[in-house]
Each structure stands twice: as structure tokens, then as C-alpha cells.
C-alpha positions as CSV (number, residue, x, y, z in Angstrom):
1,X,31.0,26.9,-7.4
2,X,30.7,23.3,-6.6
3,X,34.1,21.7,-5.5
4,X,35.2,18.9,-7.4
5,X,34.7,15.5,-7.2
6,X,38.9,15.2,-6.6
7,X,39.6,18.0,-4.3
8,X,36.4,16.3,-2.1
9,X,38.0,13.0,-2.2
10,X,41.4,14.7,-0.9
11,X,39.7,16.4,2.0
12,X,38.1,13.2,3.0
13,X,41.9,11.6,3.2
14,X,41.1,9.1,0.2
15,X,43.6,10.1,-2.3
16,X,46.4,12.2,-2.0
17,X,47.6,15.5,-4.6
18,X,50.2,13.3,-6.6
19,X,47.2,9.8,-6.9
20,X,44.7,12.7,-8.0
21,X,47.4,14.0,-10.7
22,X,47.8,10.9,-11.8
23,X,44.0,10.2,-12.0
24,X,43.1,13.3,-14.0
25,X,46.1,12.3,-16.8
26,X,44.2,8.8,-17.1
27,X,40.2,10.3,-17.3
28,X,41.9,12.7,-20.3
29,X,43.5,10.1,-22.1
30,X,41.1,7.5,-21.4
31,X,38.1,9.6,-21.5
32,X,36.5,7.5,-18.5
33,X,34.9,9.3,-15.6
34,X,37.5,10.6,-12.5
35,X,35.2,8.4,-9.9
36,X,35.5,5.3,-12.3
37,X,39.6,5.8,-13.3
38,X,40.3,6.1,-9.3
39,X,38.1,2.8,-8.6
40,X,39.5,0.8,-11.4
41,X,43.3,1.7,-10.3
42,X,42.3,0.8,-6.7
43,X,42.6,3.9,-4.7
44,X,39.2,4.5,-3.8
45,X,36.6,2.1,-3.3
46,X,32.8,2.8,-4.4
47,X,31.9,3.4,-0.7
48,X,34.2,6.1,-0.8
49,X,32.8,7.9,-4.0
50,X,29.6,7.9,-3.1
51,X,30.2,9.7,0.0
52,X,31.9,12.1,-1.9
53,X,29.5,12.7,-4.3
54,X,26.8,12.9,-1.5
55,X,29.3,15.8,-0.4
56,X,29.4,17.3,-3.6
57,X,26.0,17.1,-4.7
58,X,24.0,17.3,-1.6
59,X,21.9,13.9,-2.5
60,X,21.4,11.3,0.6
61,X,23.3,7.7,0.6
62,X,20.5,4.7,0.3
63,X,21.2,2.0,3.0
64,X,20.4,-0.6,0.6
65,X,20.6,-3.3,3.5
66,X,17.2,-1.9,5.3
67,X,15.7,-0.5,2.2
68,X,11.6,-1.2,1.5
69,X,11.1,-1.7,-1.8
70,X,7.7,-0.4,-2.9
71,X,6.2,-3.1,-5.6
72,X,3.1,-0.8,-7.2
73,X,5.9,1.4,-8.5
74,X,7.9,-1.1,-10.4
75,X,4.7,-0.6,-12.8
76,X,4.7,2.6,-13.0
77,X,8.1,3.3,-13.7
78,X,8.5,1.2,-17.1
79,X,11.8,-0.7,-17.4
80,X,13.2,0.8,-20.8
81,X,13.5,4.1,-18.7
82,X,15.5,2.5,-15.8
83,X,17.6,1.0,-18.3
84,X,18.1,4.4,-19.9
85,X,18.7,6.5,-17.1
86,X,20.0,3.9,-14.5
87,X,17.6,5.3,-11.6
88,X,15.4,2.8,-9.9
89,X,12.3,4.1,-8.5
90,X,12.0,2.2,-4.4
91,X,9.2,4.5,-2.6
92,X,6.9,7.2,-2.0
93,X,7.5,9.7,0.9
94,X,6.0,12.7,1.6
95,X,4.4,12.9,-1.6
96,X,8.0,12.4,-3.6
97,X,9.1,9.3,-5.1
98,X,11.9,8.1,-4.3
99,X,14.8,6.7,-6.8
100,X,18.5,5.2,-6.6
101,X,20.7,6.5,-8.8
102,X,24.5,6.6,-9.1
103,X,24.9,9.9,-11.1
104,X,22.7,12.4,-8.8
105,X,23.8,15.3,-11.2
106,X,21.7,13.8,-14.0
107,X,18.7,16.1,-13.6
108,X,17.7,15.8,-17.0
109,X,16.7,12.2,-16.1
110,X,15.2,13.2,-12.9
111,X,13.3,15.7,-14.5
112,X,12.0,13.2,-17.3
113,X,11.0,10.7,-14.3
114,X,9.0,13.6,-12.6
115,X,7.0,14.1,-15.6
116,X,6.6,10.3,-16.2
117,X,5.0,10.1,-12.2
118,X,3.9,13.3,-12.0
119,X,5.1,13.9,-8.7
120,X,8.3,15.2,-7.5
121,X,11.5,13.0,-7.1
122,X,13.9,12.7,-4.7
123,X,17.3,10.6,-6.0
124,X,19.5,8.3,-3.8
125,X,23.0,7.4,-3.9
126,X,23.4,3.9,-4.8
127,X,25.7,1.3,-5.6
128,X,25.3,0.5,-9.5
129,X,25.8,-3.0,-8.7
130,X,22.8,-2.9,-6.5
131,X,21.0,-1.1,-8.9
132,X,21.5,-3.6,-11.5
133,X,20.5,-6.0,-8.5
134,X,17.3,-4.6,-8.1
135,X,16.4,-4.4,-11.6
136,X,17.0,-7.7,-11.9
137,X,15.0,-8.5,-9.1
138,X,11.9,-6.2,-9.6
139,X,12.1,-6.3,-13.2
140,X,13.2,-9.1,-14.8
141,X,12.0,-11.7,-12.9
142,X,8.3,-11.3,-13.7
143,X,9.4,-12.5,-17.4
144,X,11.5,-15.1,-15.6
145,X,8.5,-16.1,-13.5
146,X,6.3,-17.0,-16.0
147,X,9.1,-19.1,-18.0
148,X,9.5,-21.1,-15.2
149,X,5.6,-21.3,-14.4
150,X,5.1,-22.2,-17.9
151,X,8.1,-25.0,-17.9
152,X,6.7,-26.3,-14.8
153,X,3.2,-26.7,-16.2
154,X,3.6,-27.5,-20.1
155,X,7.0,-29.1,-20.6
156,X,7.5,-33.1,-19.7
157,X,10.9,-32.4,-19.3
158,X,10.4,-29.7,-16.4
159,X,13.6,-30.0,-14.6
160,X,12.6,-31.8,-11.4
161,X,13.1,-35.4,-11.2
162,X,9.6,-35.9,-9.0
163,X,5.9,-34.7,-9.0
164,X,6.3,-33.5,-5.9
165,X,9.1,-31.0,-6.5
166,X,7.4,-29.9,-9.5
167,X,4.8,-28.9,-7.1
168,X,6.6,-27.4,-3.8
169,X,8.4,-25.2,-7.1
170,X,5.3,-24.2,-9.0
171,X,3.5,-23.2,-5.4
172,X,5.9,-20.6,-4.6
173,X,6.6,-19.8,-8.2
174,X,2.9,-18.4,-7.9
175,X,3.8,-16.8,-4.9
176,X,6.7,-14.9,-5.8
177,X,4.8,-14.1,-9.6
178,X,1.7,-12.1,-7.0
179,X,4.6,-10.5,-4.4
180,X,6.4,-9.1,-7.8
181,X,3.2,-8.1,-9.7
182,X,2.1,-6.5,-6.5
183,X,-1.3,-8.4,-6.1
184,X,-3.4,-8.2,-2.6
185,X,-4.2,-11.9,-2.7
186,X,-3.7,-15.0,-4.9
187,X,-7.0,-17.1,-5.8
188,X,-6.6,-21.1,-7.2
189,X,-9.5,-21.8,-8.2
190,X,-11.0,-24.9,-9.5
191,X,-13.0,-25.7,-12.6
192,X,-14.6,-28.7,-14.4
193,X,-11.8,-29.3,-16.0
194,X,-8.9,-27.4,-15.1
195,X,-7.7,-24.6,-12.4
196,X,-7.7,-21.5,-13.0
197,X,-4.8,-18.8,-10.9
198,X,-6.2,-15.6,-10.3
199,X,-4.7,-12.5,-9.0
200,X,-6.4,-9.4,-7.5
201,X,-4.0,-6.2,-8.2
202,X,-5.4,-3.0,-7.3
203,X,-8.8,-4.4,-6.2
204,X,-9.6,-6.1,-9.7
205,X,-9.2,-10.2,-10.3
206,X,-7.1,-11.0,-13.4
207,X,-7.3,-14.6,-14.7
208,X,-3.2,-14.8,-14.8
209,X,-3.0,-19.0,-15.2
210,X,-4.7,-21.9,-17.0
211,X,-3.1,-25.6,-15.4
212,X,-4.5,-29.0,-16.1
213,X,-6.8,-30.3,-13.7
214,X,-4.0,-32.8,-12.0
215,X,-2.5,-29.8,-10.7
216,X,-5.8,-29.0,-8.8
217,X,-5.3,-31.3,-5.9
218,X,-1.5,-31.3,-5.5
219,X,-1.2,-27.6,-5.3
220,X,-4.0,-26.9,-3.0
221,X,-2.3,-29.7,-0.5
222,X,0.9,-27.7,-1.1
223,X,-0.6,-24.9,0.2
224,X,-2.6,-26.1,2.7
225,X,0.5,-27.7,4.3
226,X,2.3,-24.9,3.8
227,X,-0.2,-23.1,6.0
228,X,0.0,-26.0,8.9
229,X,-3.7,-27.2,7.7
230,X,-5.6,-30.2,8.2
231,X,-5.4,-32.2,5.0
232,X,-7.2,-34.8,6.2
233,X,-10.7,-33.1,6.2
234,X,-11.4,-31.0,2.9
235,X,-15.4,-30.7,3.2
236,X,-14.7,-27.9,5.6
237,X,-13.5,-24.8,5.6
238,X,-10.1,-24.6,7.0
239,X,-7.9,-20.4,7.8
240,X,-3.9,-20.8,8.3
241,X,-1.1,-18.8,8.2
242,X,2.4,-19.0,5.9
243,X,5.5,-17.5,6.9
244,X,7.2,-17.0,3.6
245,X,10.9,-16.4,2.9
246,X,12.2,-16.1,-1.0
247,X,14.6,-14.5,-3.0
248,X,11.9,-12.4,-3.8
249,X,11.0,-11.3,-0.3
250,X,9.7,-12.3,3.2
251,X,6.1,-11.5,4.1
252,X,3.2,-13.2,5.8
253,X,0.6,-15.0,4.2
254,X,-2.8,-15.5,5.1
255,X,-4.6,-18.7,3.9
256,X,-8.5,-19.6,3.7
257,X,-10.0,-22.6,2.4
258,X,-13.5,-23.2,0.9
259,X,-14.8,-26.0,-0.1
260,X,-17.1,-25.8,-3.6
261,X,-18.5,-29.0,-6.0
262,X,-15.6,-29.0,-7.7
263,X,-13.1,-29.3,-5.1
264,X,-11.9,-26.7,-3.0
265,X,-10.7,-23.3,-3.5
266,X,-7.6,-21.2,-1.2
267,X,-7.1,-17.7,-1.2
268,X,-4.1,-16.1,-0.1
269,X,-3.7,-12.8,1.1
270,X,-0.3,-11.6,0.9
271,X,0.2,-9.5,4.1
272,X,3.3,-7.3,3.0
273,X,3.8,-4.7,5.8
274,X,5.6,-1.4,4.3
275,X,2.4,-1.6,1.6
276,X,0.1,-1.0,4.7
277,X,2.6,1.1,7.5
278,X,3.5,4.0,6.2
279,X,3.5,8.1,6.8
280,X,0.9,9.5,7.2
281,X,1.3,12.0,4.4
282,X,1.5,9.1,1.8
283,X,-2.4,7.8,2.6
284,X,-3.6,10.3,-0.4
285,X,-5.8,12.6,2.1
286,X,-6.3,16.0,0.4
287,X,-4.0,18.8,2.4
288,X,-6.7,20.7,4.7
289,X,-8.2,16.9,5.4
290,X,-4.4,16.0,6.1
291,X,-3.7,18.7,9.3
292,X,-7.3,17.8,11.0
293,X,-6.7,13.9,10.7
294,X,-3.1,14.7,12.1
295,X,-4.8,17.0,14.9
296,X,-7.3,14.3,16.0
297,X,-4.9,10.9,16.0
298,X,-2.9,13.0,18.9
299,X,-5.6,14.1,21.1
300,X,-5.3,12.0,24.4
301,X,-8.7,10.4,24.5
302,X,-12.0,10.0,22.0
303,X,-13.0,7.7,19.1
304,X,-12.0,7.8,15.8
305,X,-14.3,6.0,13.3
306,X,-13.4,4.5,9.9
307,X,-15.9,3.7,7.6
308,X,-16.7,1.5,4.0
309,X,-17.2,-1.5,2.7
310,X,-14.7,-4.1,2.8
311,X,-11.3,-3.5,0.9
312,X,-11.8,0.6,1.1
313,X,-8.4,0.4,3.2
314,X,-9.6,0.7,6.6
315,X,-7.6,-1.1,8.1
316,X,-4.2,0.8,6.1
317,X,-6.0,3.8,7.8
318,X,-5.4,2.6,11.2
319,X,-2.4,0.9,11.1
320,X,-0.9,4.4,9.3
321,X,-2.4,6.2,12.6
322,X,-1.4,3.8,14.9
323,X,2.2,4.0,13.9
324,X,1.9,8.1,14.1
325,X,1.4,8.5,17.4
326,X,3.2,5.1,18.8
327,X,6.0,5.9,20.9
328,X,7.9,4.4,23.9
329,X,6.3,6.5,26.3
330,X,2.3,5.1,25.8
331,X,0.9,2.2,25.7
332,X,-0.9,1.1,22.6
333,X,-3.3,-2.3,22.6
334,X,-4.9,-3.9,19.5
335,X,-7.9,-6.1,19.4
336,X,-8.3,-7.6,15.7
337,X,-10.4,-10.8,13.9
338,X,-7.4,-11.8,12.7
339,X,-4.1,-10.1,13.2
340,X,-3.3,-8.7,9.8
341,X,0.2,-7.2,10.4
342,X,2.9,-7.7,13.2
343,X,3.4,-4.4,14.5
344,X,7.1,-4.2,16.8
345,X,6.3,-2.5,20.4
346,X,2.5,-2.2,20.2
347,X,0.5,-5.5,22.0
348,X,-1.9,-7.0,20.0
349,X,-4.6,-9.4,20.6
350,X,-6.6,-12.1,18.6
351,X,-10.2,-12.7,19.2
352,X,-10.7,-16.4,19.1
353,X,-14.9,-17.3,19.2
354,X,-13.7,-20.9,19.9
355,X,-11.6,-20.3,23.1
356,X,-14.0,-17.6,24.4
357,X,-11.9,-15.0,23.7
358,X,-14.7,-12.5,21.8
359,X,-14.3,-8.8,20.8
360,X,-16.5,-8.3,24.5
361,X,-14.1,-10.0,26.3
362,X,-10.7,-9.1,25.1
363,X,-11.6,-5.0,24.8
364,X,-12.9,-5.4,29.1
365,X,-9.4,-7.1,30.1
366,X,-7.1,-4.8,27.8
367,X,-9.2,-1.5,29.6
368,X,-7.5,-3.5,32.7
369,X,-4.2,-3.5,30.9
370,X,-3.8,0.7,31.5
371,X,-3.4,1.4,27.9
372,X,-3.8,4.5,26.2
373,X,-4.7,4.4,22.8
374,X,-6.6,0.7,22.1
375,X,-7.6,-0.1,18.7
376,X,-10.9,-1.9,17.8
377,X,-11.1,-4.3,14.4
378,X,-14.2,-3.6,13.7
379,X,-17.7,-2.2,16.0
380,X,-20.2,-5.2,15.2
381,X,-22.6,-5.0,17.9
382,X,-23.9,-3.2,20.6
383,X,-21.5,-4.5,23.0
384,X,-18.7,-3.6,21.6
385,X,-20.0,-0.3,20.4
386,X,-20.7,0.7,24.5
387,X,-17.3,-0.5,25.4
388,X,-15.7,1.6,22.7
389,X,-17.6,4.3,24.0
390,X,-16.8,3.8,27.6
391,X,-13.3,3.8,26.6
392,X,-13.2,6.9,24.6
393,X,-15.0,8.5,27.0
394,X,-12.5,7.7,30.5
395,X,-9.3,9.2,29.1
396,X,-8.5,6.2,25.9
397,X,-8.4,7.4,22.6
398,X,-9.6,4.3,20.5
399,X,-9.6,4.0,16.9
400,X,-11.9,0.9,15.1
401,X,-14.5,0.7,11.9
402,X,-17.6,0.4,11.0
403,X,-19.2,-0.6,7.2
404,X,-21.4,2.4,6.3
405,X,-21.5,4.3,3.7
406,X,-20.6,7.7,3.6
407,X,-19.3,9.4,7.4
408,X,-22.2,10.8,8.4
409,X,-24.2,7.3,8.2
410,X,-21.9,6.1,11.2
411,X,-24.1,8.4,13.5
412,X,-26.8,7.1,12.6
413,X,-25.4,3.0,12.6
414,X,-24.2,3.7,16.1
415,X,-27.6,5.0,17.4
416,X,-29.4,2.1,15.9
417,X,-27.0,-0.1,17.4
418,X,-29.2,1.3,20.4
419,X,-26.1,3.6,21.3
420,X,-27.2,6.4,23.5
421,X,-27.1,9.7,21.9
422,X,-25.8,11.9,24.8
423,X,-22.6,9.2,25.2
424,X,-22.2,9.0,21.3
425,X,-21.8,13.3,20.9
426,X,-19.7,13.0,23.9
427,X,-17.3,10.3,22.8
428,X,-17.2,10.7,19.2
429,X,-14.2,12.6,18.1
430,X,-13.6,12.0,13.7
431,X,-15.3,10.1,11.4
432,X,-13.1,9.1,8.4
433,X,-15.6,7.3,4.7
434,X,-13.6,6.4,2.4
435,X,-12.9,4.3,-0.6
436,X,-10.1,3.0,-2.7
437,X,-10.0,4.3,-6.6
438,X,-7.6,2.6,-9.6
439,X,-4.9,5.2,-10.7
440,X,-4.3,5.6,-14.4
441,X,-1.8,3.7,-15.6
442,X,1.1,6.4,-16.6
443,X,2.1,4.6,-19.8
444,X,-1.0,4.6,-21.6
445,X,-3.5,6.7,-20.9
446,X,-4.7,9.1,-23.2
447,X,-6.3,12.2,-22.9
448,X,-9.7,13.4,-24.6
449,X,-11.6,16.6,-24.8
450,X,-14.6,16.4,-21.9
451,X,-17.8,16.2,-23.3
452,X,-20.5,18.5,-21.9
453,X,-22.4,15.2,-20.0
454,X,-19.2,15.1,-17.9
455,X,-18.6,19.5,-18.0
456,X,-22.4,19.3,-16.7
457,X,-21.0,16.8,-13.5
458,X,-18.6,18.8,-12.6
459,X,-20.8,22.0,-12.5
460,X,-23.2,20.2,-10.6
461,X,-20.5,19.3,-7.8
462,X,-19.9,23.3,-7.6
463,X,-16.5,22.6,-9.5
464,X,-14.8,24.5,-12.2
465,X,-14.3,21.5,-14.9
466,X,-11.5,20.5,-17.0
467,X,-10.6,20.9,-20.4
468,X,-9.8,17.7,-20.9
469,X,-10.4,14.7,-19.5
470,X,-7.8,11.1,-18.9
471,X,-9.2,7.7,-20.4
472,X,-7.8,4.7,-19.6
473,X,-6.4,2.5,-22.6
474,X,-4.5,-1.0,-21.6
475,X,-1.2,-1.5,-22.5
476,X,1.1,-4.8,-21.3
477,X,2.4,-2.5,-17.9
478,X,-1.3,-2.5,-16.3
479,X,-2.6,-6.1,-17.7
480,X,-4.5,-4.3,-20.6
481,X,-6.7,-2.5,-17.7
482,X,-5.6,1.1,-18.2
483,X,-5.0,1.1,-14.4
484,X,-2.2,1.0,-12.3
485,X,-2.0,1.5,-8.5
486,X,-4.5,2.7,-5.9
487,X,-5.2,5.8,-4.3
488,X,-7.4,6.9,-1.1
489,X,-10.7,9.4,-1.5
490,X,-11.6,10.4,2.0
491,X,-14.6,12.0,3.5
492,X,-13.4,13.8,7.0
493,X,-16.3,14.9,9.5
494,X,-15.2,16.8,12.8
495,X,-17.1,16.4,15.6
496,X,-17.3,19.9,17.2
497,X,-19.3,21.3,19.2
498,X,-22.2,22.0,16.2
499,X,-22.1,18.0,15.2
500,X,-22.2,17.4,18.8
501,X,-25.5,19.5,19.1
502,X,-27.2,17.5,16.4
503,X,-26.5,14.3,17.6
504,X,-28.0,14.7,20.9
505,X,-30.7,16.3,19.1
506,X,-31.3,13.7,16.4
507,X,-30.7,15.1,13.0
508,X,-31.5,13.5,10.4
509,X,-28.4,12.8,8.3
510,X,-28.3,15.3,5.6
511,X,-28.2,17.9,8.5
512,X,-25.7,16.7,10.3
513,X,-23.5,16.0,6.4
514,X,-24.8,19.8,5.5
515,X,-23.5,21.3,8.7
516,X,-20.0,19.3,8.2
517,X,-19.7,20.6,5.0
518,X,-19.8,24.0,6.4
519,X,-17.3,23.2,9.0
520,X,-14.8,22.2,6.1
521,X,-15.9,18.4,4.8
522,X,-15.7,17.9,1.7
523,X,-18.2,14.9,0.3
524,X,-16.2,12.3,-1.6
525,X,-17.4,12.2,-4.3
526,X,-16.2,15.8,-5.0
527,X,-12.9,14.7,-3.4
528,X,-12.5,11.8,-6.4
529,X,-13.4,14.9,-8.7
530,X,-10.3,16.7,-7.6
531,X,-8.1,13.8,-8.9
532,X,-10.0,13.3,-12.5
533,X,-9.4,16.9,-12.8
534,X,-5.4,16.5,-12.2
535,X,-5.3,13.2,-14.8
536,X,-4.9,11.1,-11.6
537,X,-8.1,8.8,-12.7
538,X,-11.3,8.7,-14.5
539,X,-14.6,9.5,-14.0
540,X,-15.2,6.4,-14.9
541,X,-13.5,4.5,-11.9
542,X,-14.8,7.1,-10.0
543,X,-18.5,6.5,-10.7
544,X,-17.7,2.6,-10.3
545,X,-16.5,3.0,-6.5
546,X,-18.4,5.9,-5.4
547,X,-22.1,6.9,-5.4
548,X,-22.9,10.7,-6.6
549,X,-25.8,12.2,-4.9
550,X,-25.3,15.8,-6.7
């Protein structure tokens, strides 16, 4: 038997027997809540109840100062439920999503939320003022956004007494609108004769805003200033950087300029740091994949290779690795075209072409710097390829990417690169392909029965298929695209002592990806199967991001 709330609060010296008397007369005749009667008479305040209800029910207290709020999930959770149920979904972690709550005993509502995910969830104790806060915050002010966005731009009477307040308003306006609908980067855009706001959220551009064209050159100053630009020259390209602070949140913001016949266009990238550091659990690697990535990152020295095209998440990939074996006790170097994230404790680097400070350069003076782990941006050349190597091969473990295809076409990149192969099986440790696929949004997609085309796919791929398959529908949660939220499909290739033996001896690449498979690999493709075959996405977005070669 579970003690009671009261007797709890007694033990902890809160109340006293005759205030708890008291207390239980007023919830009977009153029929409010114990926790609520002994708030409103002022014996206990709501700091106190939670900690005995984290007593009582065994549920962990959310410090809502520190708390990382993650944005894709205010999407997926929609926000008739958290009115309903008062639980506010804030994370991911170790596979669980996390939610505040005040009433932790409500597993009928936890439940429900599970199903809705379709993951397992972990509740919070929370304040139900902060609660209300954050649902506020997360929820509501999308809507409130685009009121204001829509003032700003339509109404003569928009509030401001100036043009130029309208503007400094309307830029962060768009701002906040992409931080809150959790979009990568913001494009303004101009056209013949008007500008056009687009945001990319989950990899896909939406078309969010239509403004008249006497916005164009206002807002792109805005931002440009913002960004400490030159204004005075815009038949150049221009790359700046915005430290951002609203009531929305703070973040960094990367800012390129371009300019086209119509005027010149900025994209922002909104660098927002819990979206890229985080465990390693939460990257979406498959659970055998999972334990040899984990075994690789802490070996003291080798290379370890990301690969795919631009956007794939790379660079999360690192980052997450990075973070997983930082600690106090080794030293951890970054050299990166640009810096994308400000990581505490780790030294990173810049490359800066113009100053002389090239990927060459900067990798030979931090190999003077005694580091132990040192991680690459990217291997373009040959230079930096041999260095790498060098590295991995004198007691460094160094993690960087390369753009091929699938994992076993980085062998092959590397010795046309003019690599030597003897150095390359020596000093290549993982190779990690992968590629980033839409999730379904949870609110509308549908499911059909599969069709023997797509029973035939699976079968090819050597996999027991479904008997039904998820479509993606559109509803006003995902922007009508069916999709919402991003997940990883991974292709991890060992190098043991078999790989090793092939690459000195030149296989050809389908050797070299046969005898992987063997060892464990499984090709992505079949790795996207796996989540069309849980509901997770379609074959469909699957087919769109990844090539089949079954």
C-alpha cells in the first residue's frame, strides 16, 4: 500500500496531525483535492507537494529552470490532448518521451500519450503554473505569431509609430515563427514583385509568407545588420552570425547572403544546440548498430568516417559522439568550415581561407596541441585525407565526413583521393552512411492494406512484409505534408580484420559491402524497411531519400 499523500507530508515536517485533520474535513466538504485544500489554506506550498508526491509516486521533479525544450515534439503531441490531460510533452531520452505533468498517478493519460507517440513515456513533476507557461509558449504562440506577422504586414494601423520598428518587429517575428515551428533554416527570398518567406522543416521548404515588395529591402538590411554585415556592398555575397535572445528562446543564427537579379536573398540557419547534442541512444541507430557505434567512439585511436550528401545529419553524428566520450580527463580539438555549435570544454577551431588558416594547416598545429580525440569537418582532399590518417594512425582517434554514397564507397573515395591502401586498412576503424527520412505525422496518417508491388519489395530485401502499410495524409499539425519530424537510417561497416584484408587487396566494392553484411551490416535501405514496417514512415519517403539496389 502506497502511503498517503498526508501522512507523507507529515513525515517531511510540512503539516502537523491537527492541520492534516483539519485538511481532510475541508477536501470532504469541499470536494477539492488534499494537495489543493492545504495550498489554498497556506500550509504547504506547491514546492512542498510535489516533493511529496515524487515520494509517493516514485515520478522525478523537472528543474524547469535548466530544462531543454524539444520543438519537433510540440507537433507531434497535438494541443487539444495537453489541454485534456495537462501533460506537456519536453524531450526524448533513451528512446522515452519525456512529459510534465502535475498528477503523475494519471496513467490513463500516460497510457493514451504512449499510444499517440508510440513510444514509451516517462512523466515529470511539474508546477501547473509552468505547465500552463509552456503551453503558452510552445503552443499558442505560433497562432499569436502569425497575427502579429499578418498585422505587421496587411494592416496600416500596425501598432508601431515608424517603418523602421515595423521592420526590427516583423524580422524577429519571422524568427521566433521558424524557432517555434521547428524549422532548420529561414529563406527571404525575392520575386518580381513581392518576397516570399520560406521555411525548411524536416528537410522540406514550405512557402509560409507572401509580403509586398517594399518589405524586400528593409528586411534583408534588418538582417544583414543584425548579422554585423556590410550593407554597403550587396553585389556580393556576404556570411554573418546573429546571437539571438527572445521570449521565445536563445540560439545562434547563421546568415548567408546571395545576391540574384532580383535583389538579394539571406538564409538563416537556426543553430539550436539540444536539437543537435544529445545521447547517443536518441540518434535512431537500430540496437545491434547501437553497441558497435558505442564500442568504436571509445577506442583510444583510429578514424571514424561519416558519410552522405549534405543535410543527412553528419554533423549531429559527430557532435552526438563527441559529447559521448568528452570528459575532463582528454583532450578533444575541433577543426570545422564554419563552427556550427559552441560546444563548453572541447577547443574548437575555424578554418579561415583568407587569413591562411586552411583545413592543412589548422589539423598540423592542433597534432601539436597533444589532443586525443580531434575531429575533422569534412576530408576534401588529399591533404587532409593523409593527415587524418597520420593521426588516426599515432595514438588520435579522429572522427570527420566524407559525401559518398553508401559506407563502403568511402574506401574507395579515399583511395582515389590517392590514399595508400596499406595506411587506409590500418587506420580506418567505422564507417557510418546514412540519411535523414520524414516521420509520419501521428495525427493523420492512415493505414492501407500493402499491395503485392510493395509485398514483392520487401521479399526482395529478404524481409517478412507487413500487412499493412502507413500513408501519409496532411492535416494542419504537419503543414498538409503528412510528415512530421526526422529520423536517422544508418549503414554501420566495421573494419576488422576481413575489411582490412580487402582493402589492402583492392576489392572491388560489392566485396568489401558483401563481406560487411556477413560481419553484421545491415544495407540501408533494408534499415528504412524496418521503420515502414513499424508505421514509422513510408515507402514512399523512403524511396525518395534512399536508392534500392535489391
Amino acid at each position: 500500500m502506497k502511503k498517503r499523500i498526508g501522512d507523507i507530508l507529515m513525515e517531511m515536517g510540512f503539516i502537523d496531525g491537527d492541520q492534516l485533520k483539519l485538511a481532510l474535513m475541508e477536501s470532504k466538504k469541499t470536494g477539492q483535492m488534499l494537495g489543493d485544500v492545504l495550498q489554498r489554506l497556506g500550509w504547504v506550498t506547491e514546492e512542498d507537494l510535489q516533493m511529496a508526491i515524487a515520494v509517493q509516486s516514485g515520478a522525478k521533479i523537472l528543474d524547469t529552470e535548466n530544462v531543454e525544450i524539444d520543438q519537433s515534439l510540440i507537433t507531434r503531441v497535438p494541443l487539444e490532448f495537453v489541454n485534456d490531460t495537462g501533460m506537456f510533452p519536453f524531450a526524448v531520452n533513451n528512446g522515452a518521451l519525456q512529459a510534465a505533468t502535475n498528477n503523475p498517478f494519471d496513467v490513463i493519460a500516460r497510457d493514451k500519450l504512449a499510444r499517440l507517440v508510440g513510444q514509451r513515456v516517462e512523466t515529470f513533476i511539474a508546477p501547473k503554473k509552468w505547465i500552463a507557461k509552456a503551453i503558452e509558449v510552445y503552443y499558442k504562440t505560433a497562432q499569436t505569431l502569425d497575427d502579429e506577422i499578418n498585422t505587421l504586414t496587411y494592416s496600416q494601423a500596425a501598432g508601431d509609430t515608424t517603418e523602421d520598428n515595423r521592420i526590427i518587429k516583423l524580422s524577429s517575428l519571422l524568427i521566433d515563427k521558424g524557432y517555434v515551428v521547428g524549422a532548420s533554416d529561414i529563406h527571404v527570398v525575392p520575386d518580381a514583385n513581392l518576397v516570399r518567406v520560406y521555411y525548411r522543416i524536416d528537410g522540406v521548404l514550405h512557402q509560409m509568407y507572401l509580403f509586398a515588395k517594399k518589405f524586400q529591402q528593409p528586411l534583408i538590411t534588418r538582417y544583414k545588420i543584425m548579422a554585423d554585415m556590410d550593407i554597403s556592398n550587396p553585389n556580393i555575397p556576404h556570411d554573418g552570425r546573429i546571437k539571438y535572445q527572445s521570449n521565445v528562446g536563445a540560439f545562434d543564427i547563421r546568415v548567408s547572403t546571395f545576391p540574384t537579379q532580383l535583389g538579394e536573398t539571406v538564409v538563416m540557419r537556426l543553430l539550436i544546440y539540444s536539437k543537435v547534442v544529445g545521447d547517443l541512444k536518441n540518434l535512431g541507430l537500430e540496437e545491434d548498430d547501437l553497441k558497435r557505434f558505442e564500442r568504436t567512439i571509445h577506442r583510444p585511436y583510429g578514424l571514424i568516417l561519416t558519410t552522405g550528401p549534405t543535410g543527412s545529419g553528419k554533423t549531429t553524428t559527430l557532435y552526438t559522439a563527441l559529447m559521448a566520450i568528452n570528459s575532463p580527463s582528454i583532450n578533444c580539438m575541433t577543426v570545422e568550415d564554419p563552427i556550427e555549435y559552441v560546444i563548453p570544454t572541447i577547443r574548437q577551431t575555424a578554418v579561415n581561407v583568407k587569413a591562411g588558416l586552411t583545413f592543412e594547416n589548422a589539423l598540423r598545429s592542433a597534432m601539436r596541441q597533444d589532443p586525443d580525440v580531434i575531429l575533422v569537418g569534412e576530408i576534401r582532399d588529399k591533404i587532409t585525407a593523409d593527415l587524418a590518417m597520420r593521426a588516426a594512425l599515432t595514438g588520435h582517434l579522429v572522427l570527420s565526413t566524407l559525401h559518398t554514397n553508401d559506407a563502403a564507397s568511402a574506401i574507395n573515395r579515399l583511395l582515389d583521393l590517392g590514399i595508400n591502401a596499406s595506411i587506409l586498412a590500418s587506420a580506418l576503424s567505422m564507417i557510418v552512411a546514412q540519411r535523414l527520412v520524414r516521420l509520419l505525422c501521428p495525427n493523420c496518417a492512415a493505414r492501407e492494406p500493402i499491395t503485392e508491388e510493395e509485398r514483392a519489395l520487401f521479399v526482395r530485401n529478404g524481409m517478412e512484409p507487413p500487412t499493412e502499410m502507413a500513408k501519409p495524409k496532411g492535416c494542419d499539425s504537419c503543414f498538409q505534408s503528412g510528415y512530421r519530424g526526422r529520423a536517422g537510417i544508418y549503414e554501420v561497416i566495421i573494419v576488422d580484420r576481413n575489411i582490412e584484408k580487402m582493402i589492402f587487396a583492392g576489392a572491388l566494392h560489392r566485396e568489401i559491402e558483401d563481406t560487411a553484411t556477413a560481419a553484421g551490416t545491415v544495407l540501408m535501405f533494408r534499415q528504412a524497411l524496418k521503420k515502414v514496417a513499424r508505421h514509422l514512415t513510408s515507402l514512399e519517403e523512403i524511396t525518395r531519400v534512399i536508392v534500392n539496389y535489391a
